[in-house]
N, C-alpha and C positions, 0 to 999 in steps of 0.2 A: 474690669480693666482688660483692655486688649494686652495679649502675650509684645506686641507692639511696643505699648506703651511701659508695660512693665520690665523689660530689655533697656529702655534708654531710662528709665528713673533705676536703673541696679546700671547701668554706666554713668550715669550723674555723679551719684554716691561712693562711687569707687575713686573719682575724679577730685569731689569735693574732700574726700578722706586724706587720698595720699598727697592733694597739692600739686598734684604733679600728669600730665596726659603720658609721659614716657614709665612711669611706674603705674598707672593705672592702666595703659595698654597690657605690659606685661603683665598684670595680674587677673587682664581680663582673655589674653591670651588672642589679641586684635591689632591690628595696627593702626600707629598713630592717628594718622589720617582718617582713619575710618570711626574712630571713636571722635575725634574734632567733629566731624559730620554728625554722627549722633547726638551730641549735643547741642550743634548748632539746629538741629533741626526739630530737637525736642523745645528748644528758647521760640523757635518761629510758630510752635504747637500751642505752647502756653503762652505768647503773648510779650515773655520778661524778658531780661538776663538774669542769668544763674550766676555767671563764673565772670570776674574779671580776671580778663588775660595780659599780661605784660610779656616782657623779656624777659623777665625772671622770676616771676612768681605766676602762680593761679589760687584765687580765691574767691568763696560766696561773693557775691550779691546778699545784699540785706536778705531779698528774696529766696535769692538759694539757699541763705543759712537759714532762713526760714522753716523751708520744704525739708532741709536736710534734716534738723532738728524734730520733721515730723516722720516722715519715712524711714529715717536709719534705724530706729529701734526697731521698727516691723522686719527691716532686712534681717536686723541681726539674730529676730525670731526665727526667723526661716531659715539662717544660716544654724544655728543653735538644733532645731529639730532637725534638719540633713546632718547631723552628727551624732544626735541621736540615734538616728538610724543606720548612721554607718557603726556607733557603738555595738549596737545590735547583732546587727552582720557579726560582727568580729566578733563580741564575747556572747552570746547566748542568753536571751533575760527575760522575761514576762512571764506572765501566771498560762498555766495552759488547765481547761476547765473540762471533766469530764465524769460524764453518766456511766452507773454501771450497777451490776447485782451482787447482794452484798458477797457470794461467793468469788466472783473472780476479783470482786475488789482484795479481796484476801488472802488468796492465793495465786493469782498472777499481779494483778499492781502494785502492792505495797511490796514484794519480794524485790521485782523488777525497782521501784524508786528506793530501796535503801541502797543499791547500789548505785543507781543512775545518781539522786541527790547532791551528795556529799564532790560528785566531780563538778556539778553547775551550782554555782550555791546563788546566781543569781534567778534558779529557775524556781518559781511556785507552783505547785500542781495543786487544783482541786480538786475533789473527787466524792459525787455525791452520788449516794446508794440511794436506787430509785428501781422498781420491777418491773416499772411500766416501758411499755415503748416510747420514750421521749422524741418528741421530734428537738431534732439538736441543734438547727439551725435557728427552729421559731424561741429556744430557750436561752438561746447565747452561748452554748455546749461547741468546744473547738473537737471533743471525739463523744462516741460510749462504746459501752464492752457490752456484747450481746453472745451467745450463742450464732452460730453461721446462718441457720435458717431462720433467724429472727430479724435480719437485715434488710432495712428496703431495699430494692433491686437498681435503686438510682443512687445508693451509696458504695464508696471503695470500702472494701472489706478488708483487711488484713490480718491471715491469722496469729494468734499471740499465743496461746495455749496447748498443751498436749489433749491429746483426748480425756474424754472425762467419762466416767461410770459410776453408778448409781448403786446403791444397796438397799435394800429392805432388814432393817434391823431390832431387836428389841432384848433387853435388861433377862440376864437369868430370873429375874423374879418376876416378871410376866408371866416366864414360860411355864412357872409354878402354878400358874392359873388358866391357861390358854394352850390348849395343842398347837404344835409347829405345822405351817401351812406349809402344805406340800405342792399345791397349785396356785396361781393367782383366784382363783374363784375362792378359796378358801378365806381370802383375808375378808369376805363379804361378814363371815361371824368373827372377828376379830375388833379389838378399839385402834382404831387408827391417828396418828397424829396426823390434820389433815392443814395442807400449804394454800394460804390464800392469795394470789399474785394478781395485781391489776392488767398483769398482760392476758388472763384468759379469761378475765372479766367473769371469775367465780371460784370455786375452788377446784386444786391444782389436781389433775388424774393423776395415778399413776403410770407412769409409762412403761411396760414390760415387755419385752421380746425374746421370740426363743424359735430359734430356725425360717426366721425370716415372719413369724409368726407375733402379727404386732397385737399388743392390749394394751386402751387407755381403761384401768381398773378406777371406776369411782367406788372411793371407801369412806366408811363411816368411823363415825369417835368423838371422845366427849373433848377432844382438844383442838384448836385451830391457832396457826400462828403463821406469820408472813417474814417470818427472819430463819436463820438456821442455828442459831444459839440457844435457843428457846424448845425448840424443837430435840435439839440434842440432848440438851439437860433433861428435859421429860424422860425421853427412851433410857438413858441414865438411871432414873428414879422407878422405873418397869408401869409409868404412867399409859402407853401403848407401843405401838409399834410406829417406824418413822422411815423414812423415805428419804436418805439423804444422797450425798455427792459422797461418793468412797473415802476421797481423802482424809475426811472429816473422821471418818470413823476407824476407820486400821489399827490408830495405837489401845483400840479400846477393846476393838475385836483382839488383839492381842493377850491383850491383860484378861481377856475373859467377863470385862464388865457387859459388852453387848456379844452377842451371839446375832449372825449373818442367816437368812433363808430366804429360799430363792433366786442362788448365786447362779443359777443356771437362765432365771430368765433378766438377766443386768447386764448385755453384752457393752459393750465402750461404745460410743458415738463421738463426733469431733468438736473439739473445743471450743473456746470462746474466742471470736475476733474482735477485735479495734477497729470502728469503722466514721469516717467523715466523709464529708458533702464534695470535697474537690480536692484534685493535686495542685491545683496552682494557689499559688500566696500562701501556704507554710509556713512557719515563719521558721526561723533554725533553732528555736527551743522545741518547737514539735517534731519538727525533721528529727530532731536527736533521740526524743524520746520514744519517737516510733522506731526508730532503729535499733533502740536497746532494749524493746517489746517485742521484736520479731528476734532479734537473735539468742534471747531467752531461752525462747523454744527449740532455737537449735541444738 
């Protein structure tokens, strides 16, 4: 349907509604005359009359209550969805869907939505732990949470995170069987708990640095696991030694359950960002929740 045609059937309808061409101008926000014209010229398009006009009233045609009868409802869809979306606008609503690893799913997102939640109670967040590189666009993903150097270079990135650092850690009852490695080469005779992540399509190196002095250490052990819970509870149990994210482990190195080596080559690197395909079309439930993922970190 030409934008034409569909102009003078949403003037018919406004005409045939109110009964009236001086309330239907005003609601159409047109003058008189100029809506008269539109419908005389929409009757000469189709062939009929729509409207019998008098001195005092206006009314269908068999024909126009016809047409009205079949048209109005469609308007009143579309009038119905443009409020919708002005609901929208105004109050903040729909599910907003995102990738991410199970670390920062747990300590930056779920921190961040027990507080964001409870203010939008019309927003859903999904949130699926996945290690891979998702493409987020070809999945239906509106974000993911990566690390900054994990980001394609045609995504906006935005950081969410404080830095993050690494430990090398293992159970006092390990070390009753295992001397304490004083080098990374060291952990070559050691059982290591070893991370299996489909982003490096094998198992996960160790990453160590120390004065600018970079080592990916590949280590050996009779354990492998692709989450960090799993992994935890082992080092717990003095099943080997493990390779975690610090936060994870502090209150244990506290209590003296895990014992830290290697604190010297685990300098901090920077944290996880938030990253989608484009700034335009946002909608204002994402707008908000990225706003209270960036000031987090403030």
């Amino acid at each position: 349907m030409s934008r034409e045609n569909f102009n003078d059937l949403a003037a018919f309808v406004a005409v045939a509604r109110e009964r009236s061409f001086t309330k239907a101008a005003a609601k159409l926000a047109v003058s008189q005359s100029a809506l008269s014209q539109t419908i005389r010229s929409l009757e000469t398009r189709l062939g009929v009359r729509l409207l019998t006009r008098t001195t005092r009233s206006i009314a269908p045609t068999a024909a126009g209550e016809r047409l009205l009868q079949s048209i109005a409802p469609r308007f009143e869809e579309i009038e119905s969805a443009l409020a919708t979306l002005n609901e929208l606008r105004d109050k903040p609503a729909g599910t907003i869907r995102i990738t991410a690893g199970e670390h920062p799913a747990l300590t930056v997102l779920q921190p961040a939505l027990a507080k964001f939640l409870p203010q939008y109670p019309d927003i859903k967040v999904e949130i699926i732990v996945d290690y891979g590189l998702t493409d987020i666009v070809a999945e239906g993903y509106d974000a993911g949470v990566r690390l900054g150097e994990q980001v394609a270079k045609d995504m906006i990135a935005v950081r969410i995170g404080p830095d993050i650092r690494m430990a090398v850690v293992g159970a006092p009852s390990y070390f009753e069987r295992y001397p304490v490695p004083e080098v990374p080469q060291d952990l070559t005779t050691h059982n290591c708990i070893n991370i299996r992540l489909p982003t490096y399509g094998g198992l996960f190196p160790w990453d160590l640095e120390q004065n600018g002095r970079e080592l990916n250490v590949r280590v050996e052990g009779q354990l492998i696991f692709n989450n960090i819970g799993l992994r935890l509870a082992s080092a717990l149990q003095g099943l080997g030694l493990a390779y975690m994210p610090e936060d994870q482990v502090l209150p244990y190195l506290a209590e003296g359950r895990l014992i830290r080596v290697l604190e010297d080559w685990c300098p901090p690197f920077p944290g996880y960002h938030l990253y989608y395909p484009s700034r335009r079309h946002s909608s204002p439930a994402f707008s908000l929740l990225l706003d209270a993922l960036r000031s987090q970190r403030l």
